[in-house]
C-alpha positions as semicolon CSV with decimal commas, in nm:
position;residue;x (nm);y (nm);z (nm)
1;X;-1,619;0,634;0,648
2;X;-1,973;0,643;0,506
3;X;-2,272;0,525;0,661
4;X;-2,264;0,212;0,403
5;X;-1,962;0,115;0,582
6;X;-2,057;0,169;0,891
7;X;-2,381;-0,065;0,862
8;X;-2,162;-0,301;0,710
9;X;-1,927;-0,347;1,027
10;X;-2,196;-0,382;1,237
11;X;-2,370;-0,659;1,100
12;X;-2,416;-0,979;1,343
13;X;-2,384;-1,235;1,077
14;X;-2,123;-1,173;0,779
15;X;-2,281;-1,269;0,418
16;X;-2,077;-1,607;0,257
17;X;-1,961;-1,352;-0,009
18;X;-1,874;-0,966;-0,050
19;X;-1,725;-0,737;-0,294
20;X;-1,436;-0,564;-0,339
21;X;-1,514;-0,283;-0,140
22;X;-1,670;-0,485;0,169
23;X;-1,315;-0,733;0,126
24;X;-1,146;-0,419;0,166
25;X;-1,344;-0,339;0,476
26;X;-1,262;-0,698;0,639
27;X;-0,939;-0,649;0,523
28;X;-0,849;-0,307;0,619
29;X;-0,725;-0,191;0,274
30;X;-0,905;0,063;0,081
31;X;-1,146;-0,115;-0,190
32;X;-0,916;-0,012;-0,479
33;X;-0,618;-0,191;-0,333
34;X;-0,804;-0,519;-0,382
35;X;-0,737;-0,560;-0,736
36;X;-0,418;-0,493;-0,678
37;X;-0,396;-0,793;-0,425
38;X;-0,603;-0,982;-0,730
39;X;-0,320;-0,918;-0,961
40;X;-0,056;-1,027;-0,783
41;X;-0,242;-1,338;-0,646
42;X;-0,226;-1,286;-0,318
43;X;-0,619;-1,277;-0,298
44;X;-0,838;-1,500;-0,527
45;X;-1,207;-1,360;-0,634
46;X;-1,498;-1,686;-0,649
47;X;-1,544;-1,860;-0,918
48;X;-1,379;-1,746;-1,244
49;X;-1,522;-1,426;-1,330
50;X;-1,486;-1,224;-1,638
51;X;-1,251;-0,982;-1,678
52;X;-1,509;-0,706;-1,644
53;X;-1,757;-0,871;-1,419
54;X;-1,780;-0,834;-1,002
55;X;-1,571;-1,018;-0,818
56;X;-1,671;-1,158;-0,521
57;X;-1,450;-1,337;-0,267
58;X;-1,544;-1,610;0,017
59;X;-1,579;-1,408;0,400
60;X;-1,456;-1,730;0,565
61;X;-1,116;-1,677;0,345
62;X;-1,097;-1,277;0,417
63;X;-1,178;-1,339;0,807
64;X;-0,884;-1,598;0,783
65;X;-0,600;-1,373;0,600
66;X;-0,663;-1,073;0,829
67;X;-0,551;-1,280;1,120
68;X;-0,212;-1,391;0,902
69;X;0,096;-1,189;0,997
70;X;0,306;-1,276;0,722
71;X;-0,027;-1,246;0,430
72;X;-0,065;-0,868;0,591
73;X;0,284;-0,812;0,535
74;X;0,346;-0,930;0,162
75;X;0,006;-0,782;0,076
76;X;0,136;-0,426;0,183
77;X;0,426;-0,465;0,044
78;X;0,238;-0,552;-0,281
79;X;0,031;-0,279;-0,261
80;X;0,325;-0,024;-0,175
81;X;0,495;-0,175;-0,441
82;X;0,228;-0,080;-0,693
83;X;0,170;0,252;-0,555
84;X;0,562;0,331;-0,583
85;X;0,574;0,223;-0,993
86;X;0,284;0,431;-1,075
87;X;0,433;0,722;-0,887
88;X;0,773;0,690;-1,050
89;X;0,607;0,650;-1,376
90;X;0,429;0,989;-1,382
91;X;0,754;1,147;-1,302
92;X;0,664;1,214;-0,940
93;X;1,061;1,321;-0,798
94;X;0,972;1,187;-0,448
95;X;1,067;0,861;-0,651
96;X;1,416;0,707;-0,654
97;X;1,571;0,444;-0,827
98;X;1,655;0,225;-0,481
99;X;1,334;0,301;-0,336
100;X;1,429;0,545;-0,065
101;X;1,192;0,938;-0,156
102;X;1,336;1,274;-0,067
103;X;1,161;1,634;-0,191
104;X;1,586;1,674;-0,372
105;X;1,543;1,394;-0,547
106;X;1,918;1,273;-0,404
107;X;1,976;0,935;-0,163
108;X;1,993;1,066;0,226
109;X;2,366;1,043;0,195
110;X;2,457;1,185;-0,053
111;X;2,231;1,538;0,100
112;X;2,372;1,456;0,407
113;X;2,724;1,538;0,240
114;X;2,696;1,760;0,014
115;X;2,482;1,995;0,322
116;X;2,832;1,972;0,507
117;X;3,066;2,007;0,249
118;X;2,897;2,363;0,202
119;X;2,899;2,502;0,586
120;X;3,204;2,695;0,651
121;X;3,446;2,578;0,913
122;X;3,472;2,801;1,195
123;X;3,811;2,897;1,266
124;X;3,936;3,005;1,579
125;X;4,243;3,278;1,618
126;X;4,516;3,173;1,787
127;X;4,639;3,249;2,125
């Protein structure tokens, strides 16, 4: 965390409005995860800014979401979510069809199996 940061957390007052990258602060989601949240309309910049402009967003909203449970919750999953598509989409192979990442590329199960399918079975002489 850089000093910038740091200054910022420590402030006695909180300005009425802050950018991205202090939301993210507040928040506790790195500053490039905001537009994400933006996107999917869990999080709603001031005003209606252009599509290039800065956004800023109200600290009496932020302050209120990071107490909500259930906000938190969809706004990771949003954010997983959108980390998991752009993964699968360069090719990454930690990436699945139903969600679940292995380094083989193959469901749990189906590794699971096919790991003792190929162990020999001990066999004992008989007595």
């Amino acid at each position: 965390m850089n000093t910038e940061h740091c200054q910022f957390r420590t402030l006695v007052g909180w300005p009425a409005r802050v950018t991205y990258i202090e939301a993210g602060i507040i928040l506790g989601f790195p500053g490039h995860d905001i537009p994400v949240l933006v996107s999917r309309g869990l999080l709603r910049p001031l005003g209606r800014p252009g599509q290039n402009s800065t956004k800023y967003f109200a600290t009496a909203e932020l302050l209120e979401l990071r107490h909500d449970v259930k906000w938190l919750a969809r706004a990771t999953d949003a954010v997983q979510e959108r980390w998991r598509l752009k993964n699968r989409k360069k090719g990454n192979p930690a990436c699945i069809r139903d969600g679940r990442t292995s380094r083989s590329n193959q469901p749990f199960e189906d590794r699971a199996r096919s790991l003792t399918a190929s162990r020999p079975t001990r066999v004992t002489p008989a007595l």
